[in-house]
C-alpha positions as CSV (number, residue, x, y, z in Angstrom):
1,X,7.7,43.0,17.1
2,X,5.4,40.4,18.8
3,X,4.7,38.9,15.3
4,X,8.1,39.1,14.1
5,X,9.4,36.9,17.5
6,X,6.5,34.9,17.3
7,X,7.7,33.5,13.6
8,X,11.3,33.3,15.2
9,X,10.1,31.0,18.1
10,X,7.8,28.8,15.4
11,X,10.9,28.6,13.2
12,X,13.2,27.5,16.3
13,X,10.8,25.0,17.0
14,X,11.5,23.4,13.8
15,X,14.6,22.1,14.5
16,X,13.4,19.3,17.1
17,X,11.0,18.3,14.3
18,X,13.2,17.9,11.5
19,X,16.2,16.8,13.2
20,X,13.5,13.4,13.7
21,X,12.6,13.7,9.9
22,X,16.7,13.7,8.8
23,X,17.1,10.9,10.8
24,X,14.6,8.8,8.5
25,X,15.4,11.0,5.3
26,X,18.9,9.6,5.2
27,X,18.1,6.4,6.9
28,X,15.5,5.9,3.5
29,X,17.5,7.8,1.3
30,X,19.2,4.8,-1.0
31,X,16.4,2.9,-0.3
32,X,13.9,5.0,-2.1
33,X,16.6,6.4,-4.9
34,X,15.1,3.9,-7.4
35,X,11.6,4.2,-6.4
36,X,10.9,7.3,-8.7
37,X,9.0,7.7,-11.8
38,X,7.8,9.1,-15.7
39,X,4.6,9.4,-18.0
40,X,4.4,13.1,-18.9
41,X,7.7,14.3,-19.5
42,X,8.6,18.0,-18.6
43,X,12.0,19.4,-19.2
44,X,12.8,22.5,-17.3
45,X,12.9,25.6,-18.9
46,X,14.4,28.5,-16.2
47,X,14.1,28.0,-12.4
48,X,10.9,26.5,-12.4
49,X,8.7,26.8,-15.6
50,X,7.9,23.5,-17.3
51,X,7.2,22.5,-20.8
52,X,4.8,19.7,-21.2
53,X,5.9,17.2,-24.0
54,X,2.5,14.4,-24.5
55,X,4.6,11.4,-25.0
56,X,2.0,8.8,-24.7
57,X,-1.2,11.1,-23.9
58,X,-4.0,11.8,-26.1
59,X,-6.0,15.1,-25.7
60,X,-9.1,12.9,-23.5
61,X,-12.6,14.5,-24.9
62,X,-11.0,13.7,-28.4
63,X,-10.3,10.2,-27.6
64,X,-12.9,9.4,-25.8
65,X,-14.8,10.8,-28.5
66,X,-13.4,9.0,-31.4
67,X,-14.4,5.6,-29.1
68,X,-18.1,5.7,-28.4
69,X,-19.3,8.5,-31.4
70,X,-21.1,11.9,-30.9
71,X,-20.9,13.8,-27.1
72,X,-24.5,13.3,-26.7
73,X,-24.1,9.5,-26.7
74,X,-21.1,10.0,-24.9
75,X,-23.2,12.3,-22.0
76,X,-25.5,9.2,-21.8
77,X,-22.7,6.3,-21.5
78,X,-21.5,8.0,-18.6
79,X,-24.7,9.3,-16.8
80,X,-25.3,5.1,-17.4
81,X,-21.4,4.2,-16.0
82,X,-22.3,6.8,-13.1
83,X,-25.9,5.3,-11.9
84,X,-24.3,2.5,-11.7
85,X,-22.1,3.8,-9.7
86,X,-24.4,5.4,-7.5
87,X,-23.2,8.9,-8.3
88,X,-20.4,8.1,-5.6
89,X,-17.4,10.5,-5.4
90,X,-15.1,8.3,-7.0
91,X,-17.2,7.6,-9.7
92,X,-17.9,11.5,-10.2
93,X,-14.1,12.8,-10.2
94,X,-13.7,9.6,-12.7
95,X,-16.3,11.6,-14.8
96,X,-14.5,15.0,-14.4
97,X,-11.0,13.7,-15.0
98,X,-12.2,11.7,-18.6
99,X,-14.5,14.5,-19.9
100,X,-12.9,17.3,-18.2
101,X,-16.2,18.4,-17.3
102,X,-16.1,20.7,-14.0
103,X,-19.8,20.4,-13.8
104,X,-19.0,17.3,-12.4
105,X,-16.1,18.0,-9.7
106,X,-19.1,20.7,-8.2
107,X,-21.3,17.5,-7.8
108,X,-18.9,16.1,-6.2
109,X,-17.8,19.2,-4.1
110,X,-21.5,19.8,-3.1
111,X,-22.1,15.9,-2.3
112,X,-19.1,15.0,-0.7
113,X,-17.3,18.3,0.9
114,X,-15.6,16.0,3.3
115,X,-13.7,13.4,0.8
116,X,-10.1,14.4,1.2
117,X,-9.3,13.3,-3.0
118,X,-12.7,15.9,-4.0
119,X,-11.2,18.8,-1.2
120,X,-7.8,18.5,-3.2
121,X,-9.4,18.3,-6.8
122,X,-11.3,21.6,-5.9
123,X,-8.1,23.4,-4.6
124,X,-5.8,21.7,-7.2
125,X,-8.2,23.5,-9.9
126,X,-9.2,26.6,-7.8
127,X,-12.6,25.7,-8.6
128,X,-14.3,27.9,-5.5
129,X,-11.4,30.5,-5.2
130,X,-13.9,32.7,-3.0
131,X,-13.8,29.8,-0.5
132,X,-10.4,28.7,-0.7
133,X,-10.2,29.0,2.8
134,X,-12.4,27.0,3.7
135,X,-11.7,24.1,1.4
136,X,-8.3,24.4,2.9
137,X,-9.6,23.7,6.6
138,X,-11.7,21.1,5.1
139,X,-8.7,19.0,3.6
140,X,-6.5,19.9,6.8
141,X,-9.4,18.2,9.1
142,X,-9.9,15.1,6.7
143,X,-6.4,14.7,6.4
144,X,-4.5,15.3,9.1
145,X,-2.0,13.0,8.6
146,X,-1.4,14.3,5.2
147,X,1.4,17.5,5.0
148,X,0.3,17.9,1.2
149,X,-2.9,20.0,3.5
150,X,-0.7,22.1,5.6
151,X,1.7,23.1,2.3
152,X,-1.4,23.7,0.6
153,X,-2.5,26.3,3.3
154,X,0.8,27.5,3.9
155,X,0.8,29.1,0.5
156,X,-2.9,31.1,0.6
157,X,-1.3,32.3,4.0
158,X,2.0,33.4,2.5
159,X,0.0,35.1,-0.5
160,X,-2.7,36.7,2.2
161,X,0.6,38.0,3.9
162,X,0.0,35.9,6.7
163,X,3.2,34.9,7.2
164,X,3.3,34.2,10.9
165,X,0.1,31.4,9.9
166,X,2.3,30.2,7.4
167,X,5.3,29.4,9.1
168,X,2.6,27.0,11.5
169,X,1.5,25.4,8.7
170,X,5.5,24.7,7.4
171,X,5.9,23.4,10.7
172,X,3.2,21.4,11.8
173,X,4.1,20.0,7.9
174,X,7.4,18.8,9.0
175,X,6.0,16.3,11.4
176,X,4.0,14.6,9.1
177,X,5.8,11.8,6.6
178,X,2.4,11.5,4.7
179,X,2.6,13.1,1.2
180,X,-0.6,12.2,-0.5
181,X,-2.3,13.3,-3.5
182,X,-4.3,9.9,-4.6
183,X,-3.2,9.8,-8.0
184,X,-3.4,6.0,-8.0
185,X,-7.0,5.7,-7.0
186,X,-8.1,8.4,-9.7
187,X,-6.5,6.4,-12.2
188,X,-8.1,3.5,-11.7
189,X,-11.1,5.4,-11.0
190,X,-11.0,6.4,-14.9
191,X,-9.5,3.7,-16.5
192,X,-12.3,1.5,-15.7
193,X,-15.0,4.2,-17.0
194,X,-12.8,4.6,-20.0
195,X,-12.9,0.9,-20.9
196,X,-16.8,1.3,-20.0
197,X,-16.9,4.0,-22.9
198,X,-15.1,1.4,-25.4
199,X,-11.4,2.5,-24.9
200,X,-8.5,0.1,-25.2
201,X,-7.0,-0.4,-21.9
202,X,-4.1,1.7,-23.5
203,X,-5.9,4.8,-24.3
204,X,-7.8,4.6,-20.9
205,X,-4.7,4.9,-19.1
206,X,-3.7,7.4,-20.9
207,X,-7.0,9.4,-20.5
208,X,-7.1,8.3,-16.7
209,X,-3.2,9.9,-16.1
210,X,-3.8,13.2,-17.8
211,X,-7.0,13.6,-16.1
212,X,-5.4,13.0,-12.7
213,X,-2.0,14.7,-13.3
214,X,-4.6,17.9,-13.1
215,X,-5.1,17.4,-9.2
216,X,-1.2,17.8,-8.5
217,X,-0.6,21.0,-7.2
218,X,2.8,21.5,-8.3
219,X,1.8,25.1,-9.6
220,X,0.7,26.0,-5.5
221,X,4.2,24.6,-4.7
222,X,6.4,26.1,-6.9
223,X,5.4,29.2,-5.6
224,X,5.2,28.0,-2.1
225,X,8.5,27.4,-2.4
226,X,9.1,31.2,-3.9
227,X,7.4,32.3,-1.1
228,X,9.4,30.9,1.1
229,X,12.7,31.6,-0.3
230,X,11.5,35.7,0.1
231,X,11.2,35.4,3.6
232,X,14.5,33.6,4.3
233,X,16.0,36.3,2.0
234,X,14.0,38.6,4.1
235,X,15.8,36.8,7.5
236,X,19.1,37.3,6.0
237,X,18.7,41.2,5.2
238,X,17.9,41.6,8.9
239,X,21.1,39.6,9.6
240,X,18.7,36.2,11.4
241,X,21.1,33.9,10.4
242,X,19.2,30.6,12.6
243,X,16.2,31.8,10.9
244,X,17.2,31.5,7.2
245,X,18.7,28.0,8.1
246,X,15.6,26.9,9.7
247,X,13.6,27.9,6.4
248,X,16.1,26.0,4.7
249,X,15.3,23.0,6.7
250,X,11.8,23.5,6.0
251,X,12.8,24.0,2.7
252,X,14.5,20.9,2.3
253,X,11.7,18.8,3.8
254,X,9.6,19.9,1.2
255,X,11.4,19.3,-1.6
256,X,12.0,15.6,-0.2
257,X,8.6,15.1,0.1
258,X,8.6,16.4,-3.5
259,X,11.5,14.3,-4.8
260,X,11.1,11.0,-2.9
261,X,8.7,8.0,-1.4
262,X,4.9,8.6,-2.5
263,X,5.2,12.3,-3.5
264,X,8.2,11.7,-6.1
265,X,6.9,9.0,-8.1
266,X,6.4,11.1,-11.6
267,X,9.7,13.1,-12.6
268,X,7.4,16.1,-12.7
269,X,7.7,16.2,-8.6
270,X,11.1,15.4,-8.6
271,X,12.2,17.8,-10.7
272,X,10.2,20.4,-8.5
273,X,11.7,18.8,-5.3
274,X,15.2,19.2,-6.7
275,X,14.4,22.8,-8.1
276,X,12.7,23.8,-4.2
277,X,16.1,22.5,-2.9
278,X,18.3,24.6,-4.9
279,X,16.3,27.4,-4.3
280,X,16.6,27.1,-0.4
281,X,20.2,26.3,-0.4
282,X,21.5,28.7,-2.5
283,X,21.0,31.4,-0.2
284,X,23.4,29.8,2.7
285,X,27.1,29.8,2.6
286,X,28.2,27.5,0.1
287,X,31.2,25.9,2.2
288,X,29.7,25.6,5.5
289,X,29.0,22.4,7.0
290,X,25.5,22.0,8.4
291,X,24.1,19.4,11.1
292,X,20.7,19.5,8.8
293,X,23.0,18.4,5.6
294,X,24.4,15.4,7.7
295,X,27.4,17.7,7.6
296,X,28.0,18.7,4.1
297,X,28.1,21.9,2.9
298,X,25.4,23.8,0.9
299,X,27.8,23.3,-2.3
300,X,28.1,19.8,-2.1
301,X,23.9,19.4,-2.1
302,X,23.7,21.5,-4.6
303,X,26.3,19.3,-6.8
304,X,24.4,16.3,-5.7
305,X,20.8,18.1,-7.3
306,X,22.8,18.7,-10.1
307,X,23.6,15.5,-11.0
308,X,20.4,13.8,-10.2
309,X,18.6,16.1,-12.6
310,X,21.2,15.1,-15.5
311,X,20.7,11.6,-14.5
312,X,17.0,12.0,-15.1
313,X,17.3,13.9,-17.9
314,X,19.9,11.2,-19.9
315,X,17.3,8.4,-18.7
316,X,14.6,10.4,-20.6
317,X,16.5,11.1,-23.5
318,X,17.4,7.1,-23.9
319,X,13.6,6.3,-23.2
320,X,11.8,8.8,-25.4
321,X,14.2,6.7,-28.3
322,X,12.8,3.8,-27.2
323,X,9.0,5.0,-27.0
324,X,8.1,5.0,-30.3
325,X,8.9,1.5,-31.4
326,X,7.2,0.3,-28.8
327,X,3.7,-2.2,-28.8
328,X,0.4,-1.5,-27.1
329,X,1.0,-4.5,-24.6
330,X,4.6,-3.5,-24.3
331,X,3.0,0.4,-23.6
332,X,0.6,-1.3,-21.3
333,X,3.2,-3.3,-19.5
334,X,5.2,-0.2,-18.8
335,X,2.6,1.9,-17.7
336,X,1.9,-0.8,-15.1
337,X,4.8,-0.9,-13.8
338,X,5.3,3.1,-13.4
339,X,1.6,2.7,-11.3
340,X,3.3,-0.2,-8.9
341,X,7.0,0.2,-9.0
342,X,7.6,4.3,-9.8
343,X,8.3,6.2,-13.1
344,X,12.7,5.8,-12.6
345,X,12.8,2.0,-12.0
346,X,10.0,1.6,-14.6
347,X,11.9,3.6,-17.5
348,X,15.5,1.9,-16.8
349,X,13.4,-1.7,-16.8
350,X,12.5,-0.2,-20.1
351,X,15.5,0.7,-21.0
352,X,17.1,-2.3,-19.6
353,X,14.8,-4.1,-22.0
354,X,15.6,-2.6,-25.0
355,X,19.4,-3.3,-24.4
356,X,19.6,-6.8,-24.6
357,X,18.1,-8.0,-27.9
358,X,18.0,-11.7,-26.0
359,X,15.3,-10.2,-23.6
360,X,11.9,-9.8,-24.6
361,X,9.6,-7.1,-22.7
């Protein structure tokens, strides 16, 4: 009973918080619309399974490989690249994500335990799942700006059963507009050991995204966001109305964090923030005005999702047309300007592009 009140009063308390979050949501909203992003395309399949097509990645041992000759000369380039590098834990993740070689994220783990980009590599790949716990705490103290940490620990709660510790974590989450997961810096981490193994700058992009792609926990979220939508179902049974609307608050600041800013700038996370979204507002009455949806209803957000993911899926469609005519530098131009402007605004400059025969790329 205690436990049971005390997740009521935690959830209540959520409404202060994100009432100041929906006042910058909506005040950014437009402003960030067209600051969204692709490389690895996924097209939904179900709720929220993905299937990965490798538009522009090559598998990264084999092309790695194929640059610098056999994996023992290979070894030795980068045991060169990393002295060099002093064995930092930059350098060391740059080594895991090009080789795929966890031997090297456990160096870094057992070197640097308090780098916030190693604490999320580790949990990203469940590399210590004995301590997950503690690497948890670890990237909550490092980071405590970050809500990617609190989500993150939200979830082993939830799948402990802790749901009481879970709820903190959604709501201390809530407060925090940081959504970080440092994919930039591991990029350019690996490109430049990439070009050090003999790449072209176009394959060690490549090589640097799908190694860093790995340290994005969308799997933990997805079923974050499962979890979540149990307990408000479990709210509703038990007839806690103001409960089920506060997880859908919650709810809804994750999937914006998902969907927008720094956490949507691949169309993997926004596809995830849409689908975290529908999940959560589904369960509310559909014609009901809300203060939390700026006073629309449940029906009308869920027409709005629905569009944006057809939007994203035409823009695909038009740019996977486009792809395979396209040059290295042209490739390479693109790809810079997914890394500065966002995956959304750099396929429709693409697209753009290609649409006017007058303009070059």
């Amino acid at each position: 009973m205690q436990s049971a009140s005390l997740r009521k009063w935690l959830l209540a308390l959520t409404l202060l918080v994100v009432i100041l979050w929906t006042i910058v949501h909506f005040y950014n909203l437009n402003a960030q619309k067209e600051a969204r992003i692709t490389r690895i395309i996924l097209e939904p399949q179900g709720d929220f399974s993905y299937r990965k097509t490798n538009i522009l990645i090559a598998p990264p041992s084999k092309t790695v490989a194929n640059a610098v000759g056999s994996p023992k000369s290979l070894h030795q380039k980068v045991e060169e690249w990393l002295a060099r590098h002093h064995r930092s834990a930059d350098s060391l993740l740059a080594a895991f994500h090009v080789l795929n070689d966890t031997n090297y994220l456990k160096e870094a783990a057992g070197n640097f335990p308090d780098n916030p980009q190693v604490e999320l590599a580790v949990l990203s790949r469940n590399v210590f799942p004995e301590d997950r716990r503690k690497w948890l705490d670890l990237f909550k103290a490092s980071s405590p700006s970050n809500s990617l940490a609190n989500y993150l620990s939200a979830q082993t709660y939830f799948q402990s059963g802790q749901s009481d510790a879970a709820v903190n974590d959604l709501v201390a989450a809530t407060g925090k507009l940081q959504f970080e997961n440092y994919t930039l810096e591991s990029q350019l981490d690996a490109e430049e050991l990439g070009q050090f193994l003999g790449k072209s700058p176009l394959d060690s992009t490549e090589t640097a995204l799908a190694g860093s792609m790995g340290d994005m926990p969308l799997a933990t979220l997805k079923q974050l966001a499962s979890q979540m939508a149990d307990l408000q179902k479990q709210e509703l049974n038990v007839g806690d109305n103001n409960s089920a609307e506060n997880l859908a608050q919650l709810g809804m600041v994750l999937g914006g964090q998902l969907n927008e800013g720094a956490g949507g700038k691949y169309i993997i996370n926004q596809l995830l923030g849409i689908a975290v979204e529908t999940m959560m507002f589904q369960q509310l009455n559909p014609n009901t005005s809300y203060d939390f949806l700026d006073g629309e209803t449940p029906a009308q957000k869920l027409e709005e999702l629905k569009q944006q993911k057809a939007a994203l899926s035409q823009l695909d469609r038009r740019v996977q047309a486009i792809q395979p005519g396209l040059t290295d530098a042209e490739m390479v131009s693109f790809q810079e300007r997914i890394r500065i402007y966002g995956e959304v605004a750099a396929m429709h400059w693409l697209v753009q592009q290609h649409s006017n025969p007058q303009t070059s790329p």
